[in-house]
BATOR-300261 format. One line per field, with one value per residue (C-alpha): residue number from 1; residue in three letters; x, y, z. Coordinates in Angstrom, 2 decimals. Layout:
N
seq <- [NUM; ...]
type <- [Ala; ...]
x <- [X; ...]
y <- [Y; ...]
z <- [Z; ...]
This chain:
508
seq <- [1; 2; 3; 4; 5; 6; 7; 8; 9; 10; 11; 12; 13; 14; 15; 16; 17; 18; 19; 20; 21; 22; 23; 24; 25; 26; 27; 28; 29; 30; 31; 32; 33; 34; 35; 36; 37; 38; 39; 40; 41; 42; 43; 44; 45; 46; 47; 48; 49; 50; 51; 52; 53; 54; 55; 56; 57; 58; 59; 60; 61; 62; 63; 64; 65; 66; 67; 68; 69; 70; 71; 72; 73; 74; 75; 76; 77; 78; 79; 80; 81; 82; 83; 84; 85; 86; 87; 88; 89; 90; 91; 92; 93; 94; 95; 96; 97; 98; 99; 100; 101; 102; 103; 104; 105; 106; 107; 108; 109; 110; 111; 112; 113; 114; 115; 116; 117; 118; 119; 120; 121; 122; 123; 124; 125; 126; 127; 128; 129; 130; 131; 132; 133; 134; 135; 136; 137; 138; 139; 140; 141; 142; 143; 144; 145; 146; 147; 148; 149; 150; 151; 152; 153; 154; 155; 156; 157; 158; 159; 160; 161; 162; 163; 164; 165; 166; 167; 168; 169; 170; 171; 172; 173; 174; 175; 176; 177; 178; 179; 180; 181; 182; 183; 184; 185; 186; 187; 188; 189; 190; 191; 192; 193; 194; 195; 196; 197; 198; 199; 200; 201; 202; 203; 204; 205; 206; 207; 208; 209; 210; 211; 212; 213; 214; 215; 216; 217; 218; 219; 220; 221; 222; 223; 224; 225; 226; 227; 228; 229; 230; 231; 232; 233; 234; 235; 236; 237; 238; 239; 240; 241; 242; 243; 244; 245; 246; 247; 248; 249; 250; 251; 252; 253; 254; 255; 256; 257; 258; 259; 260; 261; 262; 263; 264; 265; 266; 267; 268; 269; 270; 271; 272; 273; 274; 275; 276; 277; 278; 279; 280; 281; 282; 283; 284; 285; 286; 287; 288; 289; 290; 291; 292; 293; 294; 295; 296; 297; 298; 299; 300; 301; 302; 303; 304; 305; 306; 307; 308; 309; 310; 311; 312; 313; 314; 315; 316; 317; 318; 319; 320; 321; 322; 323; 324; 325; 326; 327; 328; 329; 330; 331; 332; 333; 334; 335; 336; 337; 338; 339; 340; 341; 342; 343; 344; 345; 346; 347; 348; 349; 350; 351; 352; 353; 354; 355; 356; 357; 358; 359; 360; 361; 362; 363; 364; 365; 366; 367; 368; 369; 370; 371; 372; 373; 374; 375; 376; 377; 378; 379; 380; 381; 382; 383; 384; 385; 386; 387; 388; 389; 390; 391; 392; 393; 394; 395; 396; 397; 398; 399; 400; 401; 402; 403; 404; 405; 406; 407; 408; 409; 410; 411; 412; 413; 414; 415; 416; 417; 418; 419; 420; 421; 422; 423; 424; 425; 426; 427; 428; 429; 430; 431; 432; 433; 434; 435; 436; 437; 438; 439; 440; 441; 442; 443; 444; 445; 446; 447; 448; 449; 450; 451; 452; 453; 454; 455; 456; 457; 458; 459; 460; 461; 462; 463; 464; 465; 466; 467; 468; 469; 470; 471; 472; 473; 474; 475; 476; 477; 478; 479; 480; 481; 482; 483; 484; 485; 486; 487; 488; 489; 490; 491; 492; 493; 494; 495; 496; 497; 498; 499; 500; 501; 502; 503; 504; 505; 506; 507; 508]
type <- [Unk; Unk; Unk; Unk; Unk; Unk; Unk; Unk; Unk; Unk; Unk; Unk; Unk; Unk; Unk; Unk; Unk; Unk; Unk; Unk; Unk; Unk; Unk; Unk; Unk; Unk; Unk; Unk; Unk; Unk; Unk; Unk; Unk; Unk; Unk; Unk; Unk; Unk; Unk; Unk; Unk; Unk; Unk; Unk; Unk; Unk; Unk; Unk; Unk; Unk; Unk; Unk; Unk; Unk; Unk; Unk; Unk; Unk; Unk; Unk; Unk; Unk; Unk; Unk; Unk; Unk; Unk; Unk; Unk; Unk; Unk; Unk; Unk; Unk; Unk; Unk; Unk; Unk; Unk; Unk; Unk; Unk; Unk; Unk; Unk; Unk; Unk; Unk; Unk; Unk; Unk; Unk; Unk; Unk; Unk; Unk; Unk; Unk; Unk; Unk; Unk; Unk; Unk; Unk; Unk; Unk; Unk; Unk; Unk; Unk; Unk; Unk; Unk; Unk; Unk; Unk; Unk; Unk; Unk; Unk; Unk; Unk; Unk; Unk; Unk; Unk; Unk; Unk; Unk; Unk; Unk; Unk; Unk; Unk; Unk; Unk; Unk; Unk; Unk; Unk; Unk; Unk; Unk; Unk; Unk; Unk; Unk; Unk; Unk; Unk; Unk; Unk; Unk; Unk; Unk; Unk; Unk; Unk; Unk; Unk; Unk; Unk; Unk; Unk; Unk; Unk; Unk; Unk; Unk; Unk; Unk; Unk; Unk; Unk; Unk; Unk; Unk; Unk; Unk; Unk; Unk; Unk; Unk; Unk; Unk; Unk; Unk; Unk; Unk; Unk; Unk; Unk; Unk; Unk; Unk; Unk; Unk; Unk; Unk; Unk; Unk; Unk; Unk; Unk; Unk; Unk; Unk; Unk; Unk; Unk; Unk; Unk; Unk; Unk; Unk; Unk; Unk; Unk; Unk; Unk; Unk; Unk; Unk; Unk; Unk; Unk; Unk; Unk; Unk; Unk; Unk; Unk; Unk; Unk; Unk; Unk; Unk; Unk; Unk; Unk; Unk; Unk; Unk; Unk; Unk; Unk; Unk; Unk; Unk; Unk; Unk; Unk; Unk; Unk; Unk; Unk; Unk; Unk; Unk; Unk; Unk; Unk; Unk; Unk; Unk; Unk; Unk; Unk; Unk; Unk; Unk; Unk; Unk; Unk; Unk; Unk; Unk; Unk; Unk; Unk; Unk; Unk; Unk; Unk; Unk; Unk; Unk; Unk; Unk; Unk; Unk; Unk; Unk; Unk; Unk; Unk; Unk; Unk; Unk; Unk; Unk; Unk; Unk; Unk; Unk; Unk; Unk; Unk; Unk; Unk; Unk; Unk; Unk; Unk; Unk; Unk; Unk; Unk; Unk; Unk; Unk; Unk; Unk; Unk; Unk; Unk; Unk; Unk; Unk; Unk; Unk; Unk; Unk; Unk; Unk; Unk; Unk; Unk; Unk; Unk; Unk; Unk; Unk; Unk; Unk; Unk; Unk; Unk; Unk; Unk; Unk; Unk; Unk; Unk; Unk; Unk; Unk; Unk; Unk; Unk; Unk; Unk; Unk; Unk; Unk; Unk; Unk; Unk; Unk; Unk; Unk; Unk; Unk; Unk; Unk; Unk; Unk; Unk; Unk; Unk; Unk; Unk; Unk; Unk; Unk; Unk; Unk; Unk; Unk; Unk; Unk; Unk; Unk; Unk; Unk; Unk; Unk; Unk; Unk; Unk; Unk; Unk; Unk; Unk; Unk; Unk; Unk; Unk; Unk; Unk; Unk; Unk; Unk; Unk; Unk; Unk; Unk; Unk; Unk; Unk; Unk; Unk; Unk; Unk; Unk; Unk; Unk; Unk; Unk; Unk; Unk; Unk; Unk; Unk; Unk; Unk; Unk; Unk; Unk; Unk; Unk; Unk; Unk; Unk; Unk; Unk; Unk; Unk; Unk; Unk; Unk; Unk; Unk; Unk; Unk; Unk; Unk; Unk; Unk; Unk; Unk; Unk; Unk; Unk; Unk; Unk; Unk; Unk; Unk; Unk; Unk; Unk; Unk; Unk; Unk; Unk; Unk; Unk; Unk; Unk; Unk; Unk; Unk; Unk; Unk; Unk; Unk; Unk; Unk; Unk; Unk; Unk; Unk; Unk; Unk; Unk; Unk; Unk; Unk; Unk; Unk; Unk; Unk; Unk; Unk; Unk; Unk; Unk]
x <- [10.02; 9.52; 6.07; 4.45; 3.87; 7.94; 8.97; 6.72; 8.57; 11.84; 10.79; 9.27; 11.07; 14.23; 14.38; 16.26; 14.38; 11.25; 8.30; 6.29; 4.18; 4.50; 2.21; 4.57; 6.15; 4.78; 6.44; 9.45; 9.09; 6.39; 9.34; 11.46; 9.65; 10.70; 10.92; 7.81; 5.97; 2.89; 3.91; 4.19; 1.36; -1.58; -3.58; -2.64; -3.99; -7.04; -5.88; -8.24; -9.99; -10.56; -9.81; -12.72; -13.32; -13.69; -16.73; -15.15; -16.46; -16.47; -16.58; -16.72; -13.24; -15.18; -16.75; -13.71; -12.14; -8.49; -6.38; -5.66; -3.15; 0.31; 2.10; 2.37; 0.54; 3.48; 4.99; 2.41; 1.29; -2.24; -4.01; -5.85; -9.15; -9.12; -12.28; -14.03; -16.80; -17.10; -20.23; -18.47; -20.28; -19.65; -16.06; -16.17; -17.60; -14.95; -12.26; -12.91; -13.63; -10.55; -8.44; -4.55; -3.29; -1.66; -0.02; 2.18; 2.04; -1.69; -0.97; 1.22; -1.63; -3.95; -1.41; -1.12; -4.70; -4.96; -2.21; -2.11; -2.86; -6.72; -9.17; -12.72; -15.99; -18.08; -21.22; -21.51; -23.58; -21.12; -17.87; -15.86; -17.25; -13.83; -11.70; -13.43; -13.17; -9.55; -8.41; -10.60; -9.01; -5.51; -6.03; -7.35; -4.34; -2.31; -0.77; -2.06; 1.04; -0.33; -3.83; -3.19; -0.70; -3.58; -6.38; -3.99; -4.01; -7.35; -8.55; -8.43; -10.98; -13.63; -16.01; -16.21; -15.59; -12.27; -11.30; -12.22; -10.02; -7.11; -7.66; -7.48; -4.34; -2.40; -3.30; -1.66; 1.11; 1.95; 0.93; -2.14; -1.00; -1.72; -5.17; -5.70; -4.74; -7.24; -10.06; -10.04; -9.94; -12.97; -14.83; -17.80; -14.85; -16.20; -19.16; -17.27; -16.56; -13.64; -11.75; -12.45; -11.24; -8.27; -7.54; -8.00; -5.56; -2.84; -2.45; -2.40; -5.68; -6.47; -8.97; -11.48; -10.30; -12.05; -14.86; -15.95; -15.66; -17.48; -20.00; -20.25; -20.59; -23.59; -24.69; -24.49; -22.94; -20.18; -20.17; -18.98; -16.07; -14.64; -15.77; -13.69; -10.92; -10.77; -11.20; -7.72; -6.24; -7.46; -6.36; -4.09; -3.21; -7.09; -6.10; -3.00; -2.76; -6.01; -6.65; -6.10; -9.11; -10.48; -9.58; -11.70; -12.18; -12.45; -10.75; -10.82; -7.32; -8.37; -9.40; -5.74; -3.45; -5.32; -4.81; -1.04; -1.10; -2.08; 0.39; -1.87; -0.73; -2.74; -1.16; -1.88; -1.34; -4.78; -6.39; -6.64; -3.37; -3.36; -2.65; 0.91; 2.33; 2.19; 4.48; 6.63; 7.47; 10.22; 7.57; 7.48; 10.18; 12.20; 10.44; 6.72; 8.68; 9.85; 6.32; 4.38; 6.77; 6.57; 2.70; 2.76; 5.54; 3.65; 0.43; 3.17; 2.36; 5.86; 8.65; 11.16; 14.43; 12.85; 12.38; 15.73; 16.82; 15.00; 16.38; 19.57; 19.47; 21.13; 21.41; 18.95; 17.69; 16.29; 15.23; 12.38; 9.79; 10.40; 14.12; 14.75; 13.86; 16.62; 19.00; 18.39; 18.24; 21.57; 23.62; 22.07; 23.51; 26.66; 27.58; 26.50; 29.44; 31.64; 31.12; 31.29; 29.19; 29.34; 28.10; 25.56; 24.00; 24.19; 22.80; 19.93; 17.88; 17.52; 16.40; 14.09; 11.92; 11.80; 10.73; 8.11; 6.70; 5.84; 4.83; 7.89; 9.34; 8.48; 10.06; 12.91; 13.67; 13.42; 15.99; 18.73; 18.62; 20.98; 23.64; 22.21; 22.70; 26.20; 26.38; 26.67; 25.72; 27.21; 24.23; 21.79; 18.86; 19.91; 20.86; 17.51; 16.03; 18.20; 16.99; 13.91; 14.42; 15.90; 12.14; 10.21; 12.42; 12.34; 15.56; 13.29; 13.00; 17.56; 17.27; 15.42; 17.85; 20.31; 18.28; 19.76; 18.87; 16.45; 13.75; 9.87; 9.03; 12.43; 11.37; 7.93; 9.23; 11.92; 9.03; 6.80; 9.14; 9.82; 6.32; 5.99; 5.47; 3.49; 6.76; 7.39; 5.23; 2.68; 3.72; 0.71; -3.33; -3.05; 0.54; -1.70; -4.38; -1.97; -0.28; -3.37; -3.72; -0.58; -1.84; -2.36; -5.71; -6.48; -10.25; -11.23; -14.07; -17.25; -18.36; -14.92; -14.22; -17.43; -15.69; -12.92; -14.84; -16.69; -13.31; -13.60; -10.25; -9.79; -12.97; -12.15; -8.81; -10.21; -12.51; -9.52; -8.24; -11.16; -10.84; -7.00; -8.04; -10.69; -8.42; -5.27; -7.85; -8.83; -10.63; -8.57; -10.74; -11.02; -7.05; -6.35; -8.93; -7.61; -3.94; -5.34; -7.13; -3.67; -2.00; -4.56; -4.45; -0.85; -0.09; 2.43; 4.64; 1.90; 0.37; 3.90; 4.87; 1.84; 1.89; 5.23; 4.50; 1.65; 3.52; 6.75; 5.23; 2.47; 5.38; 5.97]
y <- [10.37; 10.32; 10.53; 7.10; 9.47; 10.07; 6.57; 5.60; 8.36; 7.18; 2.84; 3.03; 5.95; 5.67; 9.83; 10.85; 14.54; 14.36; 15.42; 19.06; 20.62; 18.97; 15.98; 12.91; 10.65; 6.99; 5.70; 5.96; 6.32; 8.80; 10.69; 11.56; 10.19; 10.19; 13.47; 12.11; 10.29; 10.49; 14.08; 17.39; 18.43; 16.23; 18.60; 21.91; 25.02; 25.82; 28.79; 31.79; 32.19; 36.10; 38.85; 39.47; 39.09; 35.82; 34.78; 34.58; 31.70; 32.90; 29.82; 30.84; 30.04; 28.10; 25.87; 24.57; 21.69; 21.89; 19.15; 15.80; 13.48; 11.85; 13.50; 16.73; 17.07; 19.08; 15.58; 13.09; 15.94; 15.65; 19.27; 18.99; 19.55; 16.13; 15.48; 18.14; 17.88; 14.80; 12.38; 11.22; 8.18; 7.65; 8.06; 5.35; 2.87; 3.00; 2.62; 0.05; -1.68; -0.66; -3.64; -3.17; -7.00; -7.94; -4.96; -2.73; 0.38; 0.73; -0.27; 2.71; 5.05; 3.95; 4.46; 8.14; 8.91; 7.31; 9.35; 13.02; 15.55; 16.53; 17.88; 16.18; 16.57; 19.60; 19.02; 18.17; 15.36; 12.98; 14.57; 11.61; 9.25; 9.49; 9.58; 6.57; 4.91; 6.09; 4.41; 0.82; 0.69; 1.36; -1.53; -4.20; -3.08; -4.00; -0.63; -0.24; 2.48; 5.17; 4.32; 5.32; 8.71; 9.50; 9.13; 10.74; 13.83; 14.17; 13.96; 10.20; 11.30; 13.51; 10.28; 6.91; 5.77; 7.67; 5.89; 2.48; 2.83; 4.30; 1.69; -1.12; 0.16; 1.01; -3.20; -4.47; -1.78; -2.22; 1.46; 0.78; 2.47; 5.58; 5.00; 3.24; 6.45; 8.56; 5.77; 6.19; 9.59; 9.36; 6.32; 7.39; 7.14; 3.20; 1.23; -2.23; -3.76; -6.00; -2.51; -1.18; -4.02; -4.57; -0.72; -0.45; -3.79; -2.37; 0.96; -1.38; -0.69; -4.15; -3.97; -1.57; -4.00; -7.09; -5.00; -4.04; -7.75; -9.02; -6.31; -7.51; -11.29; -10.09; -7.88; -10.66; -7.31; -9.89; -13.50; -15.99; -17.48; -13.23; -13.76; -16.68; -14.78; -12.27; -14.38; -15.95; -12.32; -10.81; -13.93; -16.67; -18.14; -20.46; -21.46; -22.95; -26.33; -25.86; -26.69; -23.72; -22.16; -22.65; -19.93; -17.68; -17.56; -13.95; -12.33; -8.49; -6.75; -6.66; -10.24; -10.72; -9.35; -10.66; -14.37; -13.03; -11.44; -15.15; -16.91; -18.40; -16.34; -17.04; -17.33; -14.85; -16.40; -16.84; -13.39; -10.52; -8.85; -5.93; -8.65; -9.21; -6.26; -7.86; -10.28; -7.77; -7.68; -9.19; -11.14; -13.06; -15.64; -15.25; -17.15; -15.71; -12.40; -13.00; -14.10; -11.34; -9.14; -10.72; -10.49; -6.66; -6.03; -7.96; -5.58; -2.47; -1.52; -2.35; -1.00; -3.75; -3.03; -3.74; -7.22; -7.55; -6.48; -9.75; -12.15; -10.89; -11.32; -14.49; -17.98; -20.10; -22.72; -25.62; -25.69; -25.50; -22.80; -19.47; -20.82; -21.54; -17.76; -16.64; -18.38; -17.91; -13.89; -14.13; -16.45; -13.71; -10.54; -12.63; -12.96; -9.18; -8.78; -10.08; -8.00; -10.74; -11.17; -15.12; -15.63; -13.22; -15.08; -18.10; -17.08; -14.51; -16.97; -19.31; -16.44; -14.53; -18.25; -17.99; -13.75; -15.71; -17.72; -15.20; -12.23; -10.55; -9.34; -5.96; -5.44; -7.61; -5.13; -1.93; -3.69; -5.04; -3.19; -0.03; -3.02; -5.09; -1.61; -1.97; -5.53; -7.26; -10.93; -13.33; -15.46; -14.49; -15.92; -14.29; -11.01; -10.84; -11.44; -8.72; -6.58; -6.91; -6.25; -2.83; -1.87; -3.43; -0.50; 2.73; 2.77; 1.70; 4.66; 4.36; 0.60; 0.91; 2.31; -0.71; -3.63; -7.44; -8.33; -6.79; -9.55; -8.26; -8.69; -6.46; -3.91; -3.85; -2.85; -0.89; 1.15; 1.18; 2.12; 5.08; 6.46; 5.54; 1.68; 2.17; 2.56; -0.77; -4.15; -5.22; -9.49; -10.17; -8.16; -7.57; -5.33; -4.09; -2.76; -0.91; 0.71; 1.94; 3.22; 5.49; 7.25; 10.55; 10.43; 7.74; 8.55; 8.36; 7.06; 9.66; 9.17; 9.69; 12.48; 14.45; 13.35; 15.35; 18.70; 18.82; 18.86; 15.24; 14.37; 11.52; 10.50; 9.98; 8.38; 5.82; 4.81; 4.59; 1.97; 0.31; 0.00; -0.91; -4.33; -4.95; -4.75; -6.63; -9.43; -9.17; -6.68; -4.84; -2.36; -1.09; -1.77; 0.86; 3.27; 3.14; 4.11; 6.77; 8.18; 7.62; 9.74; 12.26; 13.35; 13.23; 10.12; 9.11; 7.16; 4.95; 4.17; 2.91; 1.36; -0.70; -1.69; -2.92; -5.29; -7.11; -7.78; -8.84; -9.96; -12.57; -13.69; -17.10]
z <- [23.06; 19.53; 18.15; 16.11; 13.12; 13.62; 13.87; 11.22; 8.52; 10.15; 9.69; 6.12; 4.37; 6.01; 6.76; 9.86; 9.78; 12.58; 11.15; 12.56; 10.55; 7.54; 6.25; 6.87; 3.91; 4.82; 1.69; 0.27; -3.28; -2.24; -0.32; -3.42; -6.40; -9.71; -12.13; -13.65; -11.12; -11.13; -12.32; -10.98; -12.82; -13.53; -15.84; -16.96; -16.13; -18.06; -20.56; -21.24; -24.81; -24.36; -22.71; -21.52; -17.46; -16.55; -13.85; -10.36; -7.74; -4.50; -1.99; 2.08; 3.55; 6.70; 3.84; 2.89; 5.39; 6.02; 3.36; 4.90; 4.34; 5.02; 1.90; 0.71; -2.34; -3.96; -3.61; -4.87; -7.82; -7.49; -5.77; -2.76; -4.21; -6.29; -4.18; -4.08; -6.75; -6.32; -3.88; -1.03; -0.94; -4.62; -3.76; -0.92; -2.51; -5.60; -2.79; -1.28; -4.62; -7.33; -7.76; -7.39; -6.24; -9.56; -10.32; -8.65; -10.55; -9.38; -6.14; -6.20; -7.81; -5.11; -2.32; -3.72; -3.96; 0.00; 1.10; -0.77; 1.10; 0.30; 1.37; 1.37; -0.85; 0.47; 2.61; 6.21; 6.55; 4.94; 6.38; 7.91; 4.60; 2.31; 5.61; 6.67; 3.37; 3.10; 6.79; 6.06; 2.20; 4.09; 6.78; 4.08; 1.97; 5.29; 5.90; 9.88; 10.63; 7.94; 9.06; 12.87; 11.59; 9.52; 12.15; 14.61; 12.01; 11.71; 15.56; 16.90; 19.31; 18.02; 16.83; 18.07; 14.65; 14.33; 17.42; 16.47; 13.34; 15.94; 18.53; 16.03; 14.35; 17.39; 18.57; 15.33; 15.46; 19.55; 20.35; 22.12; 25.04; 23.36; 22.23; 25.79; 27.45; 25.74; 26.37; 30.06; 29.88; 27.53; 28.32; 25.91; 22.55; 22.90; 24.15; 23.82; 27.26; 26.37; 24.76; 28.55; 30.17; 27.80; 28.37; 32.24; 32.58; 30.29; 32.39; 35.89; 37.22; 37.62; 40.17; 38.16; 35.11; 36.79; 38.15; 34.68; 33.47; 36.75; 35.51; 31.82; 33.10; 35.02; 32.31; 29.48; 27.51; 25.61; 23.92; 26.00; 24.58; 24.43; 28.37; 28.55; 26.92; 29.49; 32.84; 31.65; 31.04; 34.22; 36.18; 34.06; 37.80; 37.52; 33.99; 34.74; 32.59; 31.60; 27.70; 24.95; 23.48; 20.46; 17.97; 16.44; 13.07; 12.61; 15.47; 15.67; 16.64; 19.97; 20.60; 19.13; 21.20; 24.23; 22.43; 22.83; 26.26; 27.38; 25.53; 22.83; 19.73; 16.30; 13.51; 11.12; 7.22; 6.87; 8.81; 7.18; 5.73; 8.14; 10.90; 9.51; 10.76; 14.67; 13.17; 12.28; 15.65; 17.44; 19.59; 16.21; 15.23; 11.85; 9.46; 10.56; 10.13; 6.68; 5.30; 6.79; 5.20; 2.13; 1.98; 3.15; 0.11; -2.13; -2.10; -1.35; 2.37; 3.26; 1.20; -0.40; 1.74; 4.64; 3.13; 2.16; 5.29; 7.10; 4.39; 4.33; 8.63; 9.40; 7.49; 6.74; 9.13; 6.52; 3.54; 1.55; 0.62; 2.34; 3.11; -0.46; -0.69; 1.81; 0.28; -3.43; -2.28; -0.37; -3.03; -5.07; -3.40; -2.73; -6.28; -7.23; -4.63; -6.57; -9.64; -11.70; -14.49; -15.28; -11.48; -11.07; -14.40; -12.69; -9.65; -11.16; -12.96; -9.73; -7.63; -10.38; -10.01; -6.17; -6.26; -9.13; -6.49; -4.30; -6.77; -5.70; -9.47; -9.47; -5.63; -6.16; -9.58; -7.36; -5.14; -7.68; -10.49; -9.65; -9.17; -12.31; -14.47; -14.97; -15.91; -19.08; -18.50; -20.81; -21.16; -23.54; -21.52; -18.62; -20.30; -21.37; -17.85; -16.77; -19.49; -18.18; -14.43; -15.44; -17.35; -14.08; -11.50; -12.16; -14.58; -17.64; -19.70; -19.59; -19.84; -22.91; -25.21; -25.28; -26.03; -25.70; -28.99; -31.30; -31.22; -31.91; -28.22; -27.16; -29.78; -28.63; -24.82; -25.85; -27.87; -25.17; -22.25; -24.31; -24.49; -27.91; -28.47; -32.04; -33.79; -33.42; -34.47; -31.55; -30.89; -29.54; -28.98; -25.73; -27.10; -30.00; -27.30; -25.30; -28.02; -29.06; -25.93; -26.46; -29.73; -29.30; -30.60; -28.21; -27.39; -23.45; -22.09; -22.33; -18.45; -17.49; -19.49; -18.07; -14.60; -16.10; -17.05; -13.95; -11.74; -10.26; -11.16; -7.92; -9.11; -12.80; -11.66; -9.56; -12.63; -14.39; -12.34; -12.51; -16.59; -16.16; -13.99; -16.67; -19.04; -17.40; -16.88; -21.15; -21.75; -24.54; -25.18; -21.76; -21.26; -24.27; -22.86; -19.21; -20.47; -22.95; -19.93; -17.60; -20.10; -20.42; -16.52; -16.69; -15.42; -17.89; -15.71; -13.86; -17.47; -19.00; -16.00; -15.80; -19.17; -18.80; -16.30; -17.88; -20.78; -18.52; -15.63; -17.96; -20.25; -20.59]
């Protein structure tokens, strides 16, 4: 039987090779990324100033831990010591803080630096800190499958806190069978009662199952509505027509499935966004399917055709809100079909204001625009929208040479999708601040740059990002440092990308 770590390569990248002892591709785009994405190189090799003999550092090969991660790092570009010199609190704490939600070029980035293979910041007595920050940063982000591969990799069951991560990820991803095996084998990977029940139940040892509950009643070891909960899992014969319970307000993955195992599923638009992957599930009917995929693309945790492939499933059944969606997306693809050009105009600007709703642009361009690339649409409007779907995918640095019209704000994009937007007149500050960024005597930030000398390049990225959401949100000065410091690490295609889409994605 094939391995989760397997299916997941197989689900979200779509590769039919089974992975052994290479790191797995999660992503997609991380499986065969662009020539310049985010580079092979992210800073070149330091080049001697005389020929003298340089100092050697000699470094124990026990001290160093092995690399971890889900991609190669000869794939993602950045070297497995991007850690290294850095605190690995420090490091934690900017994880689980960078912003990424309004644009997807740094929810790329931060997928990358979660992902690479790397290995973690010497000293012992904050080992598991980055790997723990890595797995929590993955579940808020909603991506549950590389948080269990990842945990898997690195021992599931050498700490209690490993486990917890693995347990709760294999709930939300219906592999909890696994992590259930290895919990009765090793009743000391968790102290929580209901996990124990929950476990000994799903392997069919019901008897010891209601022994241990009996046991935590007596014990007073659990809250009594989770209690509750599991007298009607152990024995849903005494709660027959008896009233639902009240739902939590912040279940765990555990007190969710058992909510499903008794037929009282929660919804789960308004739990965290690591929940939406159970509705991924065919347990889930269409439309909850569609909108949990739609909120997992959204932040990138699930990769666009996947969402194409649900709205593209069958026909609508109504109308209205995520309907209006379907059928926008499949009038859409309908008239691509045809090849042409007069319908797909009429049809794009209808669906381009349902993908606006939903904060779908940038996914809905990675989709479309190999087929849109060929196209000349004979409205200018829409030939301009078109325009810019091609610079939101990954053709924008082609797209860019054959402008729609040679208006200031074309000019300007054209300009900057080419690496060099000074050449032509900024329309507005915020353009001004980001083509400042792309001088070439841009300045970077002086913390940052020391973060640069002393070799804490995941570091110095990550406080990067942070600049980039200051600036998105107005702070020009800190939006034409973050892209001078993009470019400066090598990150060329992140920082043009994400300038891109603020100017086209905030456009009136």
């Amino acid at each position: 039987m094939p391995t989760r770590a397997t299916l997941l390569a197989l689900f979200l990248a779509g590769s039919a090779q089974a992975q052994t002892q290479e790191p797995l591709s999660v992503i997609d785009w991380l499986t065969d990324p662009p020539e310049n994405l985010p580079g092979t190189v992210l800073m070149e090799p330091p080049v001697t100033q005389t020929g003298m003999q340089p100092d050697v550092q000699v470094t124990p090969l026990d001290a160093l831990s092995p690399p971890l991660g889900l991609v190669a790092s000869s794939v993602t570009g950045l070297p497995v010591d991007l850690w290294q010199s850095s605190d690995a609190d420090r490091l934690a704490e900017l994880i689980s803080q960078v912003r990424v939600k309004s644009n997807p070029a740094m929810q790329r980035l931060l997928f990358t630096l979660l992902l690479s293979e790397a290995r973690p910041p010497a000293g012992g007595q904050t080992k598991d800190a980055l790997l723990m920050a890595r797995l929590d940063r993955l579940m808020q982000l909603g991506a549950s499958d590389p948080v269990q591969s990842l945990v898997q990799l690195a021992g599931p069951t050498d700490t209690q806190d490993r486990f917890k991560r693995w347990f709760d990820a294999t709930l939300l991803t219906g592999d909890e069978d696994r992590s259930c095996t290895a919990l009765i084998a090793q009743p000391n990977l968790s102290r929580n009662y209901a996990a124990q029940i929950f476990c000994k139940a799903r392997r069919g040892d019901w008897s010891s199952a209601a022994l241990t509950l009996e046991a935590a009643h007596a014990l007073q070891v659990l809250p009594e509505d989770q209690l509750a909960l599991l007298d009607r899992f152990l024995s849903p014969e005494l709660f027959e027509g008896a009233e639902y319970l009240p739902q939590p307000d912040d279940p765990d993955p555990l007190t969710f499935r058992i909510f499903e195992a008794i037929g009282e599923r929660l919804p789960t638009a308004s739990l965290p966004r690591a929940f939406a992957n159970a509705d991924l599930r065919d347990v889930a009917g269409w439309k909850a399917q569609i909108e949990a995929a739609e909120r997992l693309t959204r932040i990138g945790a699930l990769t666009p055709n996947q969402l194409l492939g649900l709205y593209t499933e069958r026909s609508p059944a109504a109308s209205g809100a995520v309907w209006d969606r379907v059928s926008a997306i499949q009038k859409f693809e309908a008239a691509l079909e045809t090849g042409d050009p007069e319908a797909v105009s009429k049809a794009l600007t209808p669906v381009w204001a349902q993908m606006k709703t939903v904060d779908l642009e940038v996914p809905f361009a990675e989709l479309f625009a190999p087929r849109l690339v060929s196209l000349t649409l004979p409205n200018m409007t829409t030939e301009n929208l078109r325009w810019r779907i091609l610079l939101l995918s990954e053709l924008y640095e082609d797209a860019a040479r054959t402008m729609p019209n040679e208006s200031d704000a074309n000019m300007f994009l054209s300009a900057l999708a080419q690496g060099d937007p000074q050449r032509a007149p900024s329309p507005t500050p915020q353009a001004d601040a980001i083509s400042q960024g792309f001088a070439w005597s841009a300045p970077i930030p002086s913390d940052i740059n020391t973060l640069l000398i002393n070799d804490q390049l995941g570091e110095a990225i990550l406080e990067t990002m942070q600049l980039f959401a200051h600036g998105a949100r107005g702070n020009l000065v800190d939006l034409t440092a973050a892209i001078a410091t993009f470019r400066r690490v090598g990150l060329e295609d992140t920082a043009r990308r994400a300038a891109l889409q603020i100017m086209i994605l905030n456009e009136d």
